[in-house]
N, C-alpha and C positions, 0 to 999 in steps of 0.2 A: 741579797741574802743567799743562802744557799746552807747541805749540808753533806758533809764526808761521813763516811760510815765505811767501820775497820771491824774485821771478825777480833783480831785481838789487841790485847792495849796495850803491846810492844811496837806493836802497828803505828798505834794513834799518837802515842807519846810525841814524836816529833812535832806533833801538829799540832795536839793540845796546848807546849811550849810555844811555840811559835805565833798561834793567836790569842796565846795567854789567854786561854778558856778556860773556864770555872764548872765546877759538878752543876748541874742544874738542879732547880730547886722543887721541880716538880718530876721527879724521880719513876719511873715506873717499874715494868719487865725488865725494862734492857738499860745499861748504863750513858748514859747523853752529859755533855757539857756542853756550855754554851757560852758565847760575847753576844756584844748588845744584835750581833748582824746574823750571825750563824748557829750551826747546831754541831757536835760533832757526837756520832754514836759508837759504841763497843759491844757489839753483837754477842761473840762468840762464835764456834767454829758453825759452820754449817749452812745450807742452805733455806731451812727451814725457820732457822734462828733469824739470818738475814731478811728475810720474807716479814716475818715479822715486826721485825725492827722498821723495817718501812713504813710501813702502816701505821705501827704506833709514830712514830714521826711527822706521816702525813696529817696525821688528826691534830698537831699541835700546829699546823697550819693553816688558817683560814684561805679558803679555796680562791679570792679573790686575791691572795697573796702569791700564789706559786707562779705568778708570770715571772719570767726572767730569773729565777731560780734555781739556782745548779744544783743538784743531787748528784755525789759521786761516789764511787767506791773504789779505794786504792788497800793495794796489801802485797804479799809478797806469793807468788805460783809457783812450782816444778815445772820447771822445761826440758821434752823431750828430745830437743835440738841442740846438738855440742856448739851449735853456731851461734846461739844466742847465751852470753856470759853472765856470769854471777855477778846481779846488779844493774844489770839490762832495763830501760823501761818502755813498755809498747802500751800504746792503748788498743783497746779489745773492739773489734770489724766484728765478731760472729763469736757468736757462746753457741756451744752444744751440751744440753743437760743431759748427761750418758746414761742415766736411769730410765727417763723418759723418751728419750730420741729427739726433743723437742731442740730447734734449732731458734736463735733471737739474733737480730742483726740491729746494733748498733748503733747511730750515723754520727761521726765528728763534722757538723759543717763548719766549726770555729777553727781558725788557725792556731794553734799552739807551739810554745819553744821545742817542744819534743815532737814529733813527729812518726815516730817507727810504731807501725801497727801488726797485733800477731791474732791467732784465733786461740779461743778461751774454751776446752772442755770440764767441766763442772760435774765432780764426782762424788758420791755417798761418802766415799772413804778417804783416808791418804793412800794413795798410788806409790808403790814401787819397782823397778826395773828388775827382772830375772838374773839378771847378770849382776848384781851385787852379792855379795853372801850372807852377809849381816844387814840385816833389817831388824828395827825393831818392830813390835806389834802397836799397834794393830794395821800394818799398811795392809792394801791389799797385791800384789803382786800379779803384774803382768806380763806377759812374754813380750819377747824383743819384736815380733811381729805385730804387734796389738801397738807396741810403746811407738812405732814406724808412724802411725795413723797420726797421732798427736803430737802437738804443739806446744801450749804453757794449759797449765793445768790447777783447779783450787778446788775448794768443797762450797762455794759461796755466789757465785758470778751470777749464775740463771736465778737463783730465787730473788738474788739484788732486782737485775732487770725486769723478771717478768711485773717483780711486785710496783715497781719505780714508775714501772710503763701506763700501771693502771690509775695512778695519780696526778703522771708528769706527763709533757708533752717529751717529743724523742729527742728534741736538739737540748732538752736540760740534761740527759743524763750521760752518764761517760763513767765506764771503768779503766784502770789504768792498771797495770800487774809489772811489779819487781822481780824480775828473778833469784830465786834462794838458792834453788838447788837443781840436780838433775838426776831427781829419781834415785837416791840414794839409799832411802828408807830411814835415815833421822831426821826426827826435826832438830830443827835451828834453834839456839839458844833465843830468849827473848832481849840482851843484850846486843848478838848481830842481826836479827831481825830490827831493831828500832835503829844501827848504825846502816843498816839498806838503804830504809828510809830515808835516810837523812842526804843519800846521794842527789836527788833529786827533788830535795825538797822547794829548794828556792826558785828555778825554775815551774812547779807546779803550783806553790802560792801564788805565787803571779801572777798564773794564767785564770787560778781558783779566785783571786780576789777582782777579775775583770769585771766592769757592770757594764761594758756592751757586749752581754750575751746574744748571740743572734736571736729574734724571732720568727716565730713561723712567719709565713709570708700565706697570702695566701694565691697561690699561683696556678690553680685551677679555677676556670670558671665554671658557676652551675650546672651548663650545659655538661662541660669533662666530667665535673663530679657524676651526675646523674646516666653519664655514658658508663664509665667504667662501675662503676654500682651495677649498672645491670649485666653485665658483662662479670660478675662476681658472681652473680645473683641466678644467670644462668649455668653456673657450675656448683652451685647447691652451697654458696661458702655461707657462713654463720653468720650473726649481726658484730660478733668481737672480728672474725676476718676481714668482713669488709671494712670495718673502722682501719685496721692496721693495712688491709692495702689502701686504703684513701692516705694513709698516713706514707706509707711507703713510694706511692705513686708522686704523692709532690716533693718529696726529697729527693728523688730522681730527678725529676724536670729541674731541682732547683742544681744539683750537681750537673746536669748534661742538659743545660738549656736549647742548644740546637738538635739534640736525637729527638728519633721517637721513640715512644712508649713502646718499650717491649712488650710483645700482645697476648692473651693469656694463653696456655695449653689448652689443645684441641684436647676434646672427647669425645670417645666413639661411642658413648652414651648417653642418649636424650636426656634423662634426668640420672646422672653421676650420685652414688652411693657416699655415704658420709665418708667411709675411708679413703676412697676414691676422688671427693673434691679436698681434702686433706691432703695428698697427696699431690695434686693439681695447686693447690695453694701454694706449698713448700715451691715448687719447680717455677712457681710464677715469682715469687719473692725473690730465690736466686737470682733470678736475672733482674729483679730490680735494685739487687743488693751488689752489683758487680765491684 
């Protein structure tokens, strides 16, 4: 089983056809079809929207079901790299929610046909380049030194993950971004938004319709677990921190079975302040995110 979820339904089109999915009949907020295996959502633009759509999703799943269940999210991003073309597809290593600062890492441990990976920042608005002259509204506009910093860009990716994160284990989920445009300040018609999609479609079914999704493994022993916990625990991290580094910790071991664990940031304070082991979190994740 598993289920795609698209902000818009020039997005989805491709894929609705494809697994000859039907409106579902239990309708709510957000609009869902479904076949006998899967679910397919149309959010709407946003991150908020997206957030949401999960969750209502998740509840139409009994929890006893979500093993081995792919949750993804594919659609099309602004990229601010002339190197990456119109029609590009990467899957997403690192989201940065640019309202928040809040950074989310990923992990692909399935092998797929596609392969090229980029970083996702996730913005309130649509983004535009200074160097265009015509823009339409409502993008927001940013300078060529700002535009340097980033990579593919959408208004969706972080409220996807964080919310996905909170239902799903890390190896079900996976965002995957199209490239449309580079920062141009129009959007894209909803006819070459759904022929984007369609580049890559059959390679991604395929990999979407696998049923040996990996499982967690469990590759810590109680002993690891109960070392690094407190090794978390001694840097003031939260009860949600320590869950995602216990999470992050054996996806590492599972990618680099011969290293060692990267060891957490020292602190030159006995008991480190909430901003402070927040900060110490972030720097320990990078390096487990390499």
């Amino acid at each position: 089983m598993g289920a795609l979820f698209f902000a818009l339904s020039s997005e989805a089109k491709p894929w609705i056809d494809a697994l000859g999915a039907k409106p579902d009949k239990e309708q709510g907020h957000f609009r869902f079809y479904s076949t006998d295996e899967h679910f397919l959502a149309v959010t709407g633009t946003g991150k908020i929207q997206m957030a949401l759509a999960v969750a209502e999703l998740a509840g139409k799943i009994p929890k006893e079901k979500r093993k081995g269940f792919r949750i993804w999210n594919l659609g099309i991003a602004g990229s601010a790299l002339p190197s990456q073309k119109r029609g590009d597809f990467f899957w997403i290593h690192k989201i940065k929610d640019f309202s928040r600062g809040f950074e989310f890492f990923p992990e692909r441990l399935e092998t797929f046909s596609l392969s090229r990976e980029a970083h996702l920042t996730t913005f309130d608005r649509p983004i535009a380049s200074s160097r265009f002259s015509e823009i339409e509204t409502p993008f927001l506009i940013l300078k060529e030194e700002e535009i340097e910093r980033l990579e593919l860009i959408d208004m969706e990716g972080s409220g996807f993950f964080e919310a996905a994160s909170i239902y799903f284990e890390l190896e079900q989920i996976q965002l995957g971004k199209i490239v449309s445009d580079h920062l141009e300040g129009k959007f894209c018609r909803p006819e070459d938004v759904s022929e984007l999609m369609k580049i890559h479609l059959d390679s991604l079914l395929a990999d979407f319709l696998k049923t040996n999704i990996l499982r967690k493994e469990d590759v810590l022993s109680s002993s690891e677990k109960e070392f690094w916990q407190k090794e978390g625990e001694k840097l003031n991290f939260t009860k949600s921190m320590l869950v995602d580094l216990e999470k992050s910790i054996r996806y590492y071991k599972l990618r680099f079975p011969e290293r060692e664990i990267p060891k957490p940031p020292s602190s030159s304070k006995e008991n480190p302040e909430k901003k402070d082991a927040k900060e110490m979190f972030c720097l320990w994740m990078s390096s487990l995110h390499v």
